[in-house]
Backbone as JSON, one array per atom type, in Angstrom:
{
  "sequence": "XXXXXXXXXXXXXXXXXXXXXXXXXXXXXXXXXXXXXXXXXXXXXXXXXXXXXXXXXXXXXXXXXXXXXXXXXXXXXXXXXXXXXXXXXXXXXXXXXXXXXXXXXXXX",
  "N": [[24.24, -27.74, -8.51], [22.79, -26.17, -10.32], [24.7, -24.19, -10.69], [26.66, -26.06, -12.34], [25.21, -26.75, -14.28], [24.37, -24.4, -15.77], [27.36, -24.02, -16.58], [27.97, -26.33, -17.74], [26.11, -25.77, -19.9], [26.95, -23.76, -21.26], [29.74, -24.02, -21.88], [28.78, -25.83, -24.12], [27.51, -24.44, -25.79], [29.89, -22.1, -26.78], [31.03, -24.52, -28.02], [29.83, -25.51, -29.98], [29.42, -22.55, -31.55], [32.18, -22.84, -32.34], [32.71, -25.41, -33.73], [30.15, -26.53, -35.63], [29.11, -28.67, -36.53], [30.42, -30.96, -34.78], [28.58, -31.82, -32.96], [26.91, -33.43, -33.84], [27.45, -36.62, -33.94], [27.95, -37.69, -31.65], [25.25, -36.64, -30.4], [23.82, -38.39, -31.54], [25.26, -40.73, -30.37], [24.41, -40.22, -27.63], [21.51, -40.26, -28.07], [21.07, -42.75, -29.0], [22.12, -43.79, -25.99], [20.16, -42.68, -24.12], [18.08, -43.64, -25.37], [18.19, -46.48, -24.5], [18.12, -46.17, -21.54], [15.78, -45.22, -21.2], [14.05, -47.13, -22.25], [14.9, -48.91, -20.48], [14.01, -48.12, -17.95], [11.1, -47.45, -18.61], [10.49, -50.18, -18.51], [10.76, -51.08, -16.26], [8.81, -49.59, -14.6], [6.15, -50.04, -15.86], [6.46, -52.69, -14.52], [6.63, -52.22, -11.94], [4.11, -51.25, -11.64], [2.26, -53.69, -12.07], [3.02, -55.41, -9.82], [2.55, -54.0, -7.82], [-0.49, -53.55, -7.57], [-1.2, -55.87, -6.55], [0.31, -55.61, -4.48], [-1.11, -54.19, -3.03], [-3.62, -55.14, -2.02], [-2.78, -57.17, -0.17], [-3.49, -57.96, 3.19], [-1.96, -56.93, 6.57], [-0.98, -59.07, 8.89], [-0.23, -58.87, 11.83], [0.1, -56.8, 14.19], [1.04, -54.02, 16.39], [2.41, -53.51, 19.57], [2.46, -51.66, 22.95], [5.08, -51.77, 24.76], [6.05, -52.13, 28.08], [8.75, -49.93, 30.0], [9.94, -51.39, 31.95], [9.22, -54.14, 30.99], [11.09, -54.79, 28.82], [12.88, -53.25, 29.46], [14.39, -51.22, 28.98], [15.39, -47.73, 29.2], [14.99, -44.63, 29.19], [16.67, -41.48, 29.51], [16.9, -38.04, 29.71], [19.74, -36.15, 29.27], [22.52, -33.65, 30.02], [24.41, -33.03, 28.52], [24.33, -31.16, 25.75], [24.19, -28.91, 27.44], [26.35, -28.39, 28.56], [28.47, -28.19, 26.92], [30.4, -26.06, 24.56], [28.89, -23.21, 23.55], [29.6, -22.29, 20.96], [30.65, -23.88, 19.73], [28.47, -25.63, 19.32], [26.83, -26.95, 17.47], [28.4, -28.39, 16.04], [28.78, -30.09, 17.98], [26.09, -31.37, 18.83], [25.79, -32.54, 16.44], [28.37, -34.82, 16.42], [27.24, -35.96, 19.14], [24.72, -37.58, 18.07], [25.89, -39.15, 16.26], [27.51, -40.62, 18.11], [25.43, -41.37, 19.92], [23.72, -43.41, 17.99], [25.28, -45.32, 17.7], [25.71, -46.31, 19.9], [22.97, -47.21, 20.76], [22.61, -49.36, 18.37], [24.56, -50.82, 19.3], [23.31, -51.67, 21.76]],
  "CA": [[23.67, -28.34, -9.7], [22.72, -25.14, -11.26], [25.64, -23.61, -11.54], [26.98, -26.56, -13.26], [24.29, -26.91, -15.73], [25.2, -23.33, -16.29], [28.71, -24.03, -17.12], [27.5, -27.14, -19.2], [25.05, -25.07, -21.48], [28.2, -21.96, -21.49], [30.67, -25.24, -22.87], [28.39, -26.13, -25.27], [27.48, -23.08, -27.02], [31.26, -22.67, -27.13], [31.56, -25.48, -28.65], [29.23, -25.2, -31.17], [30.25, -21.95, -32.14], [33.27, -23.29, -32.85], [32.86, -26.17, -34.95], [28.75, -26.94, -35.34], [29.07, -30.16, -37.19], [30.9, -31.74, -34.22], [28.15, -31.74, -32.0], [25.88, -34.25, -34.63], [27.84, -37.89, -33.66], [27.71, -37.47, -30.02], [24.09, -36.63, -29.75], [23.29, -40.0, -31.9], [25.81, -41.57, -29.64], [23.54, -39.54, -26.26], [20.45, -40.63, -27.75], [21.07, -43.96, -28.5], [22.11, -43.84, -24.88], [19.36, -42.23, -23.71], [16.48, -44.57, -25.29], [18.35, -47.6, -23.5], [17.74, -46.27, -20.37], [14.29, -44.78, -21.13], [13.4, -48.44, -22.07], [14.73, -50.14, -19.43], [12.96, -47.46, -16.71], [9.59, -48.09, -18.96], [9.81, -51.4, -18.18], [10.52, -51.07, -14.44], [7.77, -48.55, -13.97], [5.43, -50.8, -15.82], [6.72, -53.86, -13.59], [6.32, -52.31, -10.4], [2.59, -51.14, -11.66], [1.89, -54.75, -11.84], [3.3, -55.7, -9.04], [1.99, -52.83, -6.74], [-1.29, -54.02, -8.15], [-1.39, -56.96, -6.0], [0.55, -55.83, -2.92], [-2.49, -53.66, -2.33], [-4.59, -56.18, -1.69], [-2.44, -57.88, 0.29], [-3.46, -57.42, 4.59], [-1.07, -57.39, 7.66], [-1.69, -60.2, 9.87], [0.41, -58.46, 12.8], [-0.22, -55.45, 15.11], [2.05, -53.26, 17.46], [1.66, -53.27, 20.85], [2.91, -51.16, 23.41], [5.86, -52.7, 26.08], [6.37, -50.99, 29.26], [9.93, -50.04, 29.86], [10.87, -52.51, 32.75], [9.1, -55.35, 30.52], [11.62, -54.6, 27.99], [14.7, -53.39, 30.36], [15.25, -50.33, 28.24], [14.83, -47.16, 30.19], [15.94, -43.4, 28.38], [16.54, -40.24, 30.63], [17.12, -36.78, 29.08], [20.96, -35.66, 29.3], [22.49, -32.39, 30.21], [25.38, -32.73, 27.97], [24.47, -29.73, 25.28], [24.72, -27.32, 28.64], [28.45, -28.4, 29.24], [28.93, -28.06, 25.72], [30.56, -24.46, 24.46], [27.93, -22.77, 22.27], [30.05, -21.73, 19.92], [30.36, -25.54, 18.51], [26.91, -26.52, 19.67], [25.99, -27.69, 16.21], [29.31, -29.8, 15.93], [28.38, -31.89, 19.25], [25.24, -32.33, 18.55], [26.18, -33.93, 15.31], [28.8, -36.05, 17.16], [26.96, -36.46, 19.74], [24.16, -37.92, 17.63], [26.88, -40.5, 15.87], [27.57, -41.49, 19.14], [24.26, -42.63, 20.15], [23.08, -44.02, 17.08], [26.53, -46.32, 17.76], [25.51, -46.7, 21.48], [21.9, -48.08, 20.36], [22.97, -50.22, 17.72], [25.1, -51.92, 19.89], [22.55, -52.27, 23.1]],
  "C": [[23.37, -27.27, -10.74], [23.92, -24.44, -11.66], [26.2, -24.64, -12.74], [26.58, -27.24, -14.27], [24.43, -26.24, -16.4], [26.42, -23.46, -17.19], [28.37, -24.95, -18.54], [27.03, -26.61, -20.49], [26.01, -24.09, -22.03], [28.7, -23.21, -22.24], [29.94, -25.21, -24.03], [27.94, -25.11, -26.54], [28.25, -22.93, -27.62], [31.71, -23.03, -27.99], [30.91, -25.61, -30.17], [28.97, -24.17, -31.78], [31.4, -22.23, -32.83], [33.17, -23.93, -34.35], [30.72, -26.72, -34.51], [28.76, -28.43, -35.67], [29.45, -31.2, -36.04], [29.8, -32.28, -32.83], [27.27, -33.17, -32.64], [26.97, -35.74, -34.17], [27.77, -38.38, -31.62], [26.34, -37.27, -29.99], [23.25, -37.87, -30.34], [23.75, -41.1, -30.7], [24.92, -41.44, -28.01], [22.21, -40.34, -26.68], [20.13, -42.2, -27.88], [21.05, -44.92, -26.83], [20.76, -43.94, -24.26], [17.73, -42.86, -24.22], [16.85, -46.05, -24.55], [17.68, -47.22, -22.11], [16.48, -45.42, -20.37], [13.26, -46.25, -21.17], [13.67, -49.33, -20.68], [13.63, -49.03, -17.92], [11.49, -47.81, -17.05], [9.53, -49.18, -17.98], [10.12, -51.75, -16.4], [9.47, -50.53, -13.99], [6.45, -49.41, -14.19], [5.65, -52.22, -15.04], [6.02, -53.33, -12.29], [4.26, -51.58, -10.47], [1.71, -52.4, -11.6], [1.96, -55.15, -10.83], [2.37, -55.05, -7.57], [0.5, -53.18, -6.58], [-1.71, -54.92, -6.72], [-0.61, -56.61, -4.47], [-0.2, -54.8, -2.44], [-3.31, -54.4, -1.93], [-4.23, -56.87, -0.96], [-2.5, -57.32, 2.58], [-2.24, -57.95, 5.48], [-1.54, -57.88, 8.71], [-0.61, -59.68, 11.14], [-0.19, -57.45, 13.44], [1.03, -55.28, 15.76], [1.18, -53.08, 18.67], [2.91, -52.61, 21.83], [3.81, -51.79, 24.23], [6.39, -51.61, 26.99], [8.09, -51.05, 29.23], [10.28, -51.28, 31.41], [10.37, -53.76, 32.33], [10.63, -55.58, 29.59], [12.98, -54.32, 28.4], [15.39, -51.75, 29.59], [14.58, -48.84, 28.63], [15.7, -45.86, 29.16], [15.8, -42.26, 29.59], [17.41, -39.46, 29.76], [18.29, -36.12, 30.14], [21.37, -33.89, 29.57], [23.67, -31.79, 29.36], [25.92, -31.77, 27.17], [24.68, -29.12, 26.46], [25.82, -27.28, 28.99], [29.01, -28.21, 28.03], [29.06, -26.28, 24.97], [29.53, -24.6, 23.47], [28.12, -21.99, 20.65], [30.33, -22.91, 18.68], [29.51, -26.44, 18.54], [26.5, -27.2, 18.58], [27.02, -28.62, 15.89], [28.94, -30.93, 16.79], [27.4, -32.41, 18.97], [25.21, -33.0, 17.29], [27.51, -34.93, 15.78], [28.22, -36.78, 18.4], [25.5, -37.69, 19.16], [24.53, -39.45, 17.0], [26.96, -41.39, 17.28], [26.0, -42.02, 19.82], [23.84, -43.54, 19.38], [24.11, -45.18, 17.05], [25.79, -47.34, 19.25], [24.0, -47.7, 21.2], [21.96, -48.46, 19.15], [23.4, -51.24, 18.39], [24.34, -52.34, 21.24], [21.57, -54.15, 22.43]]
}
């Protein structure tokens, strides 16, 4: 991101070296832009201040409660699979191996 803010601000200098005048229709055309979407964020920011307003006040009629694992049927045991795994691509498996569970408990 920085470098290519860099580059951006290098272009534009550039550019307005070049020719200065050309830079004045484009930044009407940017800021026109740029108060659309300042208004429409206003008015989201003030929305969700209203809103927010009221779902403070609002309590949770639920709780969490603990379930043993043979109520529930779902039982975990700690793998040995990193130790069979070379250590030279240890950080590849465990990011496939990670995909693959998050597949494996999805689908249980």
């Amino acid at each position: 991101f920085i470098v290519y803010s860099i580059m951006f601000l290098w272009r534009l200098a550039q550019s307005l070296r070049r020719s200065p005048n050309s830079l004045l229709p484009r930044s009407r055309w940017a800021l026109r832009h740029a108060a659309i979407v300042v208004a429409i964020g206003g008015s989201a920011a003030l929305a969700h201040a209203a809103i927010s307003d009221k779902a403070r006040s609002a309590r949770a009629d639920f709780y969490l409660a603990e379930v043993s694992p043979e109520a529930s049927g779902l039982n975990a045991k700690p793998s040995d699979i990193m130790d069979k795994v070379d250590p030279r691509i240890a950080h590849v498996g465990k990011w496939l191996m990670s995909v693959g569970d998050a597949v494996a408990v999805a689908s249980s």
